[in-house]
FITOR-375389 format. One line per field, with one value per residue (C-alpha): residue in three letters; x, y, z. Coordinates in steps of 0.2 Angstrom, whole numbers, plus 5000, padded with zeros to 4 digits. Layout:
<recs>
res: c(Ala:...)
xx: c(X:...)
yy: c(Y:...)
zz: c(Z:...)
</recs>
This chain:
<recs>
res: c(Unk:Unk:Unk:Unk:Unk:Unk:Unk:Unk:Unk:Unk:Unk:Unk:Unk:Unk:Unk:Unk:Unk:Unk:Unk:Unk:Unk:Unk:Unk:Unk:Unk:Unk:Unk:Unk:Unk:Unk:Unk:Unk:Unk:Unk:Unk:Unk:Unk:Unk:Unk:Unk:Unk:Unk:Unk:Unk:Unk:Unk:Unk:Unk:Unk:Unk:Unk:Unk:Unk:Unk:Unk:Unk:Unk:Unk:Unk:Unk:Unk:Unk:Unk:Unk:Unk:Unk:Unk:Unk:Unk:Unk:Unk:Unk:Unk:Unk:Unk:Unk:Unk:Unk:Unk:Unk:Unk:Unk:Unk:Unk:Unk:Unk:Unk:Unk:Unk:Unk:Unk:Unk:Unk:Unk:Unk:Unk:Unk:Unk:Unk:Unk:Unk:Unk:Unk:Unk:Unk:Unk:Unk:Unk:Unk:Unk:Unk:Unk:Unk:Unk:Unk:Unk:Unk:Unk:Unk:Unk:Unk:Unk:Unk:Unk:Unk:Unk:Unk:Unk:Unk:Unk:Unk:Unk:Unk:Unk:Unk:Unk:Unk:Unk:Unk:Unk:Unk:Unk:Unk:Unk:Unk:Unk:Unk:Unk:Unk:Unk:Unk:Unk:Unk:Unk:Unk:Unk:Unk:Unk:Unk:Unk:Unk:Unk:Unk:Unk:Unk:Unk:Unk:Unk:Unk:Unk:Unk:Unk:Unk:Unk:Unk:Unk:Unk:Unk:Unk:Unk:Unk:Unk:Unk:Unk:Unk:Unk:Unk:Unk:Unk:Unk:Unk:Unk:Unk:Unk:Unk:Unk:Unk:Unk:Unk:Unk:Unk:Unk:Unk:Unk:Unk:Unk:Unk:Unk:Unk:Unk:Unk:Unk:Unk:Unk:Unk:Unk:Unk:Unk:Unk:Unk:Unk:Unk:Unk:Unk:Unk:Unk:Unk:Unk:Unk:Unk:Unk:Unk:Unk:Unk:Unk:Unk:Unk:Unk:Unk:Unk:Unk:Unk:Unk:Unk:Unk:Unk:Unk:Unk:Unk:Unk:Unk:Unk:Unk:Unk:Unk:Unk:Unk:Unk:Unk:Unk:Unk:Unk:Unk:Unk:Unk:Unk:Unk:Unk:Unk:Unk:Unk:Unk:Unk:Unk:Unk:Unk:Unk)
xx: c(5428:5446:5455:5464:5485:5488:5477:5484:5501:5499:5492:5509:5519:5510:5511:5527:5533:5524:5530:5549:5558:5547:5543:5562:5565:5549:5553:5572:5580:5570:5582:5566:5573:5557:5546:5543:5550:5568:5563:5559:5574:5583:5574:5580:5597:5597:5589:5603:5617:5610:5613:5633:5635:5648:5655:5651:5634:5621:5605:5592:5580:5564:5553:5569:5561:5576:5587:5592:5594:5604:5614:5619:5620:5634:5644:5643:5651:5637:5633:5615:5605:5586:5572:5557:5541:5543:5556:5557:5562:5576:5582:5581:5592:5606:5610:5609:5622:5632:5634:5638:5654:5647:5650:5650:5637:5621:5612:5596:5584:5563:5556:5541:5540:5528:5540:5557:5571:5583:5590:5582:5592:5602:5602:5606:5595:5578:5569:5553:5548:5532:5527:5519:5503:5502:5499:5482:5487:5502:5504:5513:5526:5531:5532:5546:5555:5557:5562:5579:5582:5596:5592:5593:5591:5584:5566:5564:5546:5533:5515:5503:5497:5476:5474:5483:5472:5482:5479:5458:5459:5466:5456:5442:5451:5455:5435:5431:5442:5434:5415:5413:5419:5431:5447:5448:5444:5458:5471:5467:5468:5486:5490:5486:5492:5510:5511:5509:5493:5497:5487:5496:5482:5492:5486:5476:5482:5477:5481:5487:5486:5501:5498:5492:5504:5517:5506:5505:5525:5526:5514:5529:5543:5548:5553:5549:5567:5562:5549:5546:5531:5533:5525:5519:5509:5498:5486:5476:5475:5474:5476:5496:5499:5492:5503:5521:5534:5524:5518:5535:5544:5532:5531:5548:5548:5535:5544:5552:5535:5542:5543:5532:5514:5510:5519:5503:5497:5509:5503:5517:5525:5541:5546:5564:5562:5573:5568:5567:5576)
yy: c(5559:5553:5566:5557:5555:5567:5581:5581:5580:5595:5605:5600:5605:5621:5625:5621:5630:5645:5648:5639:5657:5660:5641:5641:5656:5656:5637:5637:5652:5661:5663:5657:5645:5631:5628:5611:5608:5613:5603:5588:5589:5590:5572:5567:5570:5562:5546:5544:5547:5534:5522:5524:5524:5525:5541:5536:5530:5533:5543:5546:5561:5561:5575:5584:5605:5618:5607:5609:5591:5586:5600:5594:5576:5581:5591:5575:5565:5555:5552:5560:5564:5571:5574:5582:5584:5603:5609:5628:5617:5606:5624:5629:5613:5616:5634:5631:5615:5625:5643:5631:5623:5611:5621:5604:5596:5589:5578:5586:5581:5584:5563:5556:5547:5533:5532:5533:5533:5520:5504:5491:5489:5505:5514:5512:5523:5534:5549:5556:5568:5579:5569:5551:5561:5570:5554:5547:5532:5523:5508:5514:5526:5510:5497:5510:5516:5497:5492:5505:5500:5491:5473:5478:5496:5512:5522:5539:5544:5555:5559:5570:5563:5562:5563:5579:5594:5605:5593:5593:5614:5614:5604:5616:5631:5626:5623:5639:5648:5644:5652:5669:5684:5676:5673:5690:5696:5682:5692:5707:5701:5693:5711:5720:5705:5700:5713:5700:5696:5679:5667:5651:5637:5621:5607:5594:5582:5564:5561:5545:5533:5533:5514:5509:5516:5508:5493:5496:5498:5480:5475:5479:5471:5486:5484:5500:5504:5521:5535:5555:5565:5585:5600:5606:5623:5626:5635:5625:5632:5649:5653:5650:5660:5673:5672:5663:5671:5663:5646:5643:5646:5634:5620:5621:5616:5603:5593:5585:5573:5569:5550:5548:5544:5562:5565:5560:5579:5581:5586:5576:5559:5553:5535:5526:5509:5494:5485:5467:5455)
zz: c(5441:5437:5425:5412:5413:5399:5407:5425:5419:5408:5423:5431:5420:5415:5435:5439:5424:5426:5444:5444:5450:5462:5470:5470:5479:5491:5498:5496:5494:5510:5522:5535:5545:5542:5529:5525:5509:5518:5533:5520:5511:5527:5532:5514:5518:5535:5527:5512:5525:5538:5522:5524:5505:5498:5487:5469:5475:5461:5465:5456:5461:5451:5454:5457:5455:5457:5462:5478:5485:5469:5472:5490:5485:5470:5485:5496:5480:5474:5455:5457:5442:5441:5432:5431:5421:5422:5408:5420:5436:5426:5419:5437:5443:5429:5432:5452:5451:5436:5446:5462:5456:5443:5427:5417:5425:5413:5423:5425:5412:5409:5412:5420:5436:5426:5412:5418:5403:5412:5412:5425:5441:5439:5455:5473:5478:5470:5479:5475:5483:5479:5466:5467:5477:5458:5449:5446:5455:5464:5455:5437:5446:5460:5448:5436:5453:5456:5439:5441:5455:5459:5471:5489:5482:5493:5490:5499:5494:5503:5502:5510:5526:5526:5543:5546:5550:5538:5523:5527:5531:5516:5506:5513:5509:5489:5489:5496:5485:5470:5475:5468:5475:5488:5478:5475:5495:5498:5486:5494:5513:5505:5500:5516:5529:5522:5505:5492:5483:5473:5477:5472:5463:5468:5456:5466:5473:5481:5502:5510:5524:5528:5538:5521:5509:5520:5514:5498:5497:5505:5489:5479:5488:5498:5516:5525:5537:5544:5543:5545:5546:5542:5541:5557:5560:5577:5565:5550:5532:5529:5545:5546:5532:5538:5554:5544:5559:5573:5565:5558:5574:5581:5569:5568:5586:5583:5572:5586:5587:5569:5575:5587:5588:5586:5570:5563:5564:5554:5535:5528:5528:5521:5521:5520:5512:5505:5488:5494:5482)
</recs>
């Protein structure tokens, strides 16, 4: 059964909150050269700069977490704000853009993705990454990213791909954890294997087609113009966190199929499209 608006997105912002430092820090700030959040972002960037925009441009980054890809688009010369539903992660996003050379900068703020506090056709481009897969449907969060966007505009989403074989592990994993007795023998393997036992509860999440969501764009007058899949591993859920130097090497390499017909492995897809006016 459907959990009610209210309920998921106090589950969102209790997690994020709880765990801003540390989400920060474990898929940022490692100095690991893959995981897929870096590598997403990385595509992110990629996708804006394919765009030619001009310095000035304005970006909105909703979902936008520590902060990172706002910090990167500020240094590039973009007016790029974000928001978030998690107060910790907007906290996170001012002091990294304030202690990186934007001491004044204020243009972080807490906002949800189906109820966006803009004007209509204000943006050249919005990202939203993380995030729509969290929401109890599609529908609410497209129509508000459309509505501030400006005509001819730019959307860079992602969602979890449905046909990977790290999105159905994992799936089986998040069920297996909650019979009695094995969260705890889970916490202690952690312990021994890679000396840290959290066990991070990541709060559910829906997985897409990424053929039909593609479709679904189109249904709102979004032109799809390019498309990534990430987040590779050679070894399904747990298994890749229990070996995280030899699956990231590897997936790092793998995500050279980004765009071809075996990017579809990949646990992740991102999509570069153009509001259609």
């Amino acid at each position: 059964m459907q959990k009610a608006r209210t309920e998921t997105k106090k589950e969102l912002k209790h997690f994020y909150n709880s765990d801003a430092r540390h989400y920060h820090e474990m898929h940022y700030v490692v100095k690991t050269e893959y995981t897929p959040l870096k590598q997403r972002q990385a595509y992110i960037e990629q996708m804006i700069r394919s765009l030619g925009l001009p310095r000035g441009t304005k970006i909105l980054d909703v979902g936008c977490g520590p902060g990172q890809l706002l910090l990167n688009l500020l240094r590039e010369g973009y007016d790029a704000v974000g928001v978030d539903i998690s107060e910790g992660m907007i906290s996170e996003a001012r002091t990294l853009a304030c202690t990186n050379g934007f001491p004044n900068f204020d243009g972080a703020s807490v906002g949800d993705i189906e109820k966006l506090e803009f004007g209509d056709k204000q943006f050249d481009v919005v990202v939203a990454s993380g995030v729509i897969e969290y929401q109890n449907d599609d529908d609410v969060a497209l129509a508000e990213m459309k509505r501030v966007l400006k005509p001819s505009g730019h959307l860079i989403l992602n969602v979890t791909n449905k046909y990977s074989y790290l999105t159905f592990s994992e799936n089986i994993f998040i069920g297996f954890k909650k019979l009695p007795g094995v969260r705890s023998a889970v916490s202690v393997l952690r312990g021994l294997v890679l000396g840290d036992n959290r066990i991070t509860d990541i709060p559910d999440k829906r997985s897409h087609s990424p053929g039909k969501f593609d479709k679904k764009l189109a249904e709102y007058g979004f032109e799809k113009v390019a498309h990534n899949f990430f987040r590779f591993s050679p070894l399904p859920v747990p298994l890749n966190s229990l070996f995280p130097s030899t699956c990231d090497s590897i997936g790092h390499w793998m995500e050279r199929f980004s765009r071809t017909r075996l990017g579809y492995i990949g646990g992740g897809y991102i999509v570069l499209a153009r509001r259609g006016d």
